[in-house]
N, C-alpha and C positions, 0 to 999 in steps of 0.2 A: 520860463516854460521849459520842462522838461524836452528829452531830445525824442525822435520817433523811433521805433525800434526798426525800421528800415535799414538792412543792412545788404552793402554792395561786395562781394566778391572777385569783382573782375575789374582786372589794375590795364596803367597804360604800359607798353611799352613803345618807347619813341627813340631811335637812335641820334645822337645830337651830331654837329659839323663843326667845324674849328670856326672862329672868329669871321677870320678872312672871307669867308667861304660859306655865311651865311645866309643860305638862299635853301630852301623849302622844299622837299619830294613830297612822293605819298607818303601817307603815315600806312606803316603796316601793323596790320593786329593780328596777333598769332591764337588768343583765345577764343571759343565760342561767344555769339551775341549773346545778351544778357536776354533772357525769356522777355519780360517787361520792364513798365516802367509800373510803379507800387508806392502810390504816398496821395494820401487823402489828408489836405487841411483841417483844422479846426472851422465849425461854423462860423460864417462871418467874414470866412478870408478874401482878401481882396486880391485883385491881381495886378500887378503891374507890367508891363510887356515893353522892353528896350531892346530895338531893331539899330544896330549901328551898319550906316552903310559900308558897303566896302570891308567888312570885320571880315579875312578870311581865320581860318580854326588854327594854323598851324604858327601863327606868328603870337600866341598866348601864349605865356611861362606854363601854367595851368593844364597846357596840352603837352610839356616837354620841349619846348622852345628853349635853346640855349641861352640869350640872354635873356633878364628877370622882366619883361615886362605887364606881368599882370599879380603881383602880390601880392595886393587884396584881393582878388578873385579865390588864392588860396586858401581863404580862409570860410569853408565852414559852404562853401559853394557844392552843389550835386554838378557830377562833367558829366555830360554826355556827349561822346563821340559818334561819329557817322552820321550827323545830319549834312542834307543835299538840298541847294536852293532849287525850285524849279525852274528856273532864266538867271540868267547870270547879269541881269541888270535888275532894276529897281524896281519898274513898275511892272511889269508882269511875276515880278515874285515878290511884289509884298501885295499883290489881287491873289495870289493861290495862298499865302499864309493868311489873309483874312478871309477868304472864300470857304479852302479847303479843296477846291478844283485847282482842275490844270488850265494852263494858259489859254484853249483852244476852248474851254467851256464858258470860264469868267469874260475874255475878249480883250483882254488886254494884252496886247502885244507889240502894237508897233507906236514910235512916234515920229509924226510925219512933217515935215519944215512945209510952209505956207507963210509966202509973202514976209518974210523973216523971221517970223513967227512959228512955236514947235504945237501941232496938234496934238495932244493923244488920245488915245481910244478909251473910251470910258469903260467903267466897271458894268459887266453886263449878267452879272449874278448877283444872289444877295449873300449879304456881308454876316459873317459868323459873329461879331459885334452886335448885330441884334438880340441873336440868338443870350447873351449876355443879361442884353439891355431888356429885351422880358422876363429873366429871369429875378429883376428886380437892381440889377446893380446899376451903379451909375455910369458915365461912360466918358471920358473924353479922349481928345486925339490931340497931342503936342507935335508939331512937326517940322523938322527945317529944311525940306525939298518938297519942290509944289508938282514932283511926281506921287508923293503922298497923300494927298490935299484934295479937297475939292474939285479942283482941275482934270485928276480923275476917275472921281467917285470912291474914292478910299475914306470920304467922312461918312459913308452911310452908318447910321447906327451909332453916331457918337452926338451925345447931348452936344458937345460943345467941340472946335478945334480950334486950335490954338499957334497963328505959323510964328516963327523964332529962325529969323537971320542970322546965320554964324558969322562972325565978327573975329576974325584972324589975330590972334592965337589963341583967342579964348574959348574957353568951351565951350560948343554949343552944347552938350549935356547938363551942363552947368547952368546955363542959359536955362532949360527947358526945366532944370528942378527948381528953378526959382516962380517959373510959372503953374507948377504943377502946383506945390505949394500953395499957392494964390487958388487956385481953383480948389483944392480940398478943405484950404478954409469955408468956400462957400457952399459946403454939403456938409449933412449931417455927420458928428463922428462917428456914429453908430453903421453911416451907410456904406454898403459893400461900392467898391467900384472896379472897373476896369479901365485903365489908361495905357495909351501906348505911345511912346517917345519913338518917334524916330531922329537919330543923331546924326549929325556929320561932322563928327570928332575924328576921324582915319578916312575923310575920303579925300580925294586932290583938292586944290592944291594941297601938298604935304609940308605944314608948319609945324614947328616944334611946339609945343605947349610952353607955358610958361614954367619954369623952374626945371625943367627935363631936358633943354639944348643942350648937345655935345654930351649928353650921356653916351652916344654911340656916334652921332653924328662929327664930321669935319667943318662944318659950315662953309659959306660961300660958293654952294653949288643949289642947283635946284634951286634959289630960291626967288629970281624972278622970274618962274614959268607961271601962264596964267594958268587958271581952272582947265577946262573943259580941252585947250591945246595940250594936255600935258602927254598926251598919248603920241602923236605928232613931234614934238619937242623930245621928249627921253629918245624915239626911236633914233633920230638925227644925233644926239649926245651917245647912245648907245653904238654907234655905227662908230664914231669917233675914240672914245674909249669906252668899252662894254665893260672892263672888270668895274673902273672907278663908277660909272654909271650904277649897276647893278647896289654896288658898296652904299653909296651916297641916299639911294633912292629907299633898298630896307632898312636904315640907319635911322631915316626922319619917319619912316614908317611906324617902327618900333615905339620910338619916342612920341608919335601919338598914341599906340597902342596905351604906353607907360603913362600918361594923361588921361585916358580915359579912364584908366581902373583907379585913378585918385578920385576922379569927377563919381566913379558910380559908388565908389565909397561914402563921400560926403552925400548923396542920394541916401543911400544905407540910413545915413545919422539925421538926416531930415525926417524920414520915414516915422523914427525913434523917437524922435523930441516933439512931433504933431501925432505921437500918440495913434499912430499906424500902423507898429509893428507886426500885424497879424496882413502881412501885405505877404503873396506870393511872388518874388522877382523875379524875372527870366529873362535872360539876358542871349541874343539871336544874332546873328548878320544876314542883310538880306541878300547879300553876293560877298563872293571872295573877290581877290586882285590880283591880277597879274605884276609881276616887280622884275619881271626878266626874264622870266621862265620861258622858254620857245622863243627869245624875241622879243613877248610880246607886254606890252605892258595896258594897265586899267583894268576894265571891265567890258560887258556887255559886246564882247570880237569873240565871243568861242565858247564851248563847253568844259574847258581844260579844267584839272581836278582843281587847283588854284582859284579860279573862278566862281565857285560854286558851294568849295565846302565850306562852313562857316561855324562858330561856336553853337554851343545848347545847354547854357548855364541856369541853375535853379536855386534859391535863395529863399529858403523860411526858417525862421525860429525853431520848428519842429522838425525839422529836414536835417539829417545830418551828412556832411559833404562826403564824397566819395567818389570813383570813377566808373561808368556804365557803357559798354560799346553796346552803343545802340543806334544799327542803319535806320535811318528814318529821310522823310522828306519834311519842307518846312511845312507843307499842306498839312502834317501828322501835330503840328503845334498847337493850334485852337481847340480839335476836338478832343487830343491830351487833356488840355485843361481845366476844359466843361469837363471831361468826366471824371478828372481828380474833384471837382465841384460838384457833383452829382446832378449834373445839370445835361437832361437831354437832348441829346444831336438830332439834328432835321436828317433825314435819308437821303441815299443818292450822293453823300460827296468822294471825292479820289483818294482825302484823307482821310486816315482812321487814328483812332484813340491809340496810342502805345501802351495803355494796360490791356490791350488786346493781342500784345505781341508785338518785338522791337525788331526781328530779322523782316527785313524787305528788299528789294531793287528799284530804288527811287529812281527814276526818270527826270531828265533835265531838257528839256528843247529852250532853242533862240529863234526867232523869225527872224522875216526881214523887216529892219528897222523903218521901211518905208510901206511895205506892204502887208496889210493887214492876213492872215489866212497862209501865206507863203513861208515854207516851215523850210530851213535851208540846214539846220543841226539837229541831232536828239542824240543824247549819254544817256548808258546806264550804267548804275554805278553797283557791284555786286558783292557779296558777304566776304570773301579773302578780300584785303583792301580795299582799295575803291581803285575798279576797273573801270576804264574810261573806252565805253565805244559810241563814235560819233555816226550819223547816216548821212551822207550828202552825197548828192548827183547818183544816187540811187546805188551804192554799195557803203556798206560799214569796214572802217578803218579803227584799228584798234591802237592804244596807248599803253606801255605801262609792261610789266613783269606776265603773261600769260602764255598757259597753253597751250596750242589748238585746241584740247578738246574744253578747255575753259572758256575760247572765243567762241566757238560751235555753239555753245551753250549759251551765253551771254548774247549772239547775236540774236536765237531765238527768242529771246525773253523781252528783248527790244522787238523783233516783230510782233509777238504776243500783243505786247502792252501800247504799240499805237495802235492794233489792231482793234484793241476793247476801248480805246481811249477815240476810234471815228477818223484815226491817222491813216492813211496808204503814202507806200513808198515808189511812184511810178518809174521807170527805168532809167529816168534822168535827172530828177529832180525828188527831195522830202516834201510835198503838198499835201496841204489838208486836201481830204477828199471834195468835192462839193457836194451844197447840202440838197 
């Protein structure tokens, strides 16, 4: 297939760090946002949708990351820069990247421990996956966390789901193309579909893929921390020695990073050989991670730029790769791509299309993990870099390289925008208003 005559003018620039010293700022951008986003498939195209957890943007080669680890992504991929998760954990921001709302309209936000057992709050919108699935395509859901899953309403609108346990060191990406495979043999070749993987190839614990240990890595550290304590555990090793800590922890990072972009390659060539090439790939994180920045490490503890911003990669045959700073939120992902598909949006969502225009001030809140409704952060992130203003106990505290009169401005736009979004800030506390 010939290439599209879409062509991108605005380059990255990323300043790199020594070796040693390999730990992540803001990315700053000196050029104006690109107007939009511009590239309409051939009929027929399929979509494929790969959400990797914990993916933040700035540990890809592809974004200017010092060590190499995304070189197939290099090749022939569309970058966009400045996408913003809405929650800096999993399930309230992959409910707004399928919704297209924010966290306080969809209702997912908190998950609650019972009898040892984790409740969560079910999906209380409906799902942009529909919206798809009437428009004739097929639809399924591959997933390997059962905050994706049925558990809490994130199968709506998928013919079929499909869960997939990750199995240490091996890829769960890998894993999930072998089953996707399997499922697209059993539809027609001719039919459109929509699929979306979510992976946990980069999230804790951090194992080295097969074939990529001690690319960067030292071994023999980290690697009897379990899952879900590793937050807990780094901080105690981080108290103890923080440089070696810091070292050890983006080292095994990267080297998943460097694993998965071999896993979505082979995806590529599957794609190829079942005669799906007319497939749209988009490649998302639904959180960034913390690896030492402030202290802090994981996800889902804060709005920090680390936590939030994550890649916005795009993949067709007729797409020719190039770089686009384009602020966005992930909520801007579904309705992007119905409308590159000419396929009409339902009214009323917080996301819009990006051929409608890529300069925005995406918005981030975290609740409380226990209480539903109880808003304790909100970022917003603005057009010179990504400016980080948090609101809690009822005054905004800002992050990051600004002005006064660029905070003045920034904090208005954060009042603005809980204002239209049903948010108040009362003198003590971020709470949703009541209803």
């Amino acid at each position: 297939m010939g290439r599209s005559t879409f062509h991108l003018t605005f380059f990255l620039l990323i300043g790199c760090v020594p070796e040693e010293e390999v730990k992540s700022d803001s990315i700053e951008k000196t050029e104006e946002s690109a107007r939009s986003f511009d590239f309409s498939p051939n009929p027929g195209t399929s979509v494929l949708l790969i959400q990797v957890d914990a993916l933040r943007r700035d540990h890809l080669s592809i974004y200017g990351y010092e060590r190499e680890t995304s070189p197939n992504l290099e090749k022939d991929w569309l970058v966009l820069d400045g996408l913003t998760t809405a929650a800096s954990w999993t399930a309230p921001s992959t409910a707004s990247l399928l919704t297209g709302l924010q966290p306080y309209r969809h209702g997912v936000q908190y998950a609650k421990q019972h009898s040892d057992r984790e409740v969560n709050q079910p999906l209380q919108g409906p799902s942009l996956v529909e919206v798809f699935k009437g428009a004739g395509y097929r639809t399924a859901l591959v997933t390997g966390n059962a905050y994706v899953s049925s558990d809490t309403g994130m199968n709506v609108g998928f013919d079929r789901q499909i869960f997939v346990n990750k199995q240490y060191p091996f890829s769960n990406l890998g894993q999930e193309k072998d089953q996707l495979q399997t499922w697209l043999q059993e539809i027609p070749s001719d039919q459109p579909f929509f699929a979306m993987l979510h992976t946990m190839d980069v999230h804790a614990p951090y194992y080295s893929p097969e074939g990529t240990a001690g690319t960067w890595s030292k071994g023999g550290m980290l690697t009897d921390l379990e899952d879900y304590a590793q937050q807990e555990e780094l901080s105690a090793l981080y108290d103890v020695d923080p440089e070696g800590t810091v070292h050890e922890l983006n080292a095994l990072y990267d080297e998943e990073i460097l694993g998965l972009d071999q896993s979505v390659h082979d995806l590529l060539q599957m794609l190829e050989s079942s005669g799906r090439s007319n497939t749209m790939v988009v490649l998302i994180g639904d959180h960034g991670e913390s690896l030492g920045e402030h202290g802090l490490f994981g996800h889902g503890s804060n709005v920090e730029w680390e936590q939030l911003s994550v890649p916005f990669l795009v993949h067709h045959p007729d797409l020719a790769g190039g770089d686009m700073n384009c602020l966005s939120s992930n909520m801007d992902v579904l309705p992007t791509l119905l409308r590159s598909l000419n396929v009409d949006l339902p009214e009323g969502l917080d996301g819009h299309p990006l051929q409608e225009g890529c300069t925005g001030t995406p918005v981030a809140t975290l609740y409380d993990a226990q209480d539903a409704g109880t808003l304790n952060l909100v970022a917003a992130y603005g057009e010179q870099g990504h400016r980080e203003y948090a609101c809690t106990s009822g005054r905004h505290d800002g992050h990051g390289k600004t002005t006064d009169d660029e905070k003045e401005l920034l904090d208005q736009e954060i009042s603005l925008r809980i204002a239209e979004n049903d948010l108040a800030i009362p003198d003590q506390r971020c709470a949703r208003r009541p209803d």
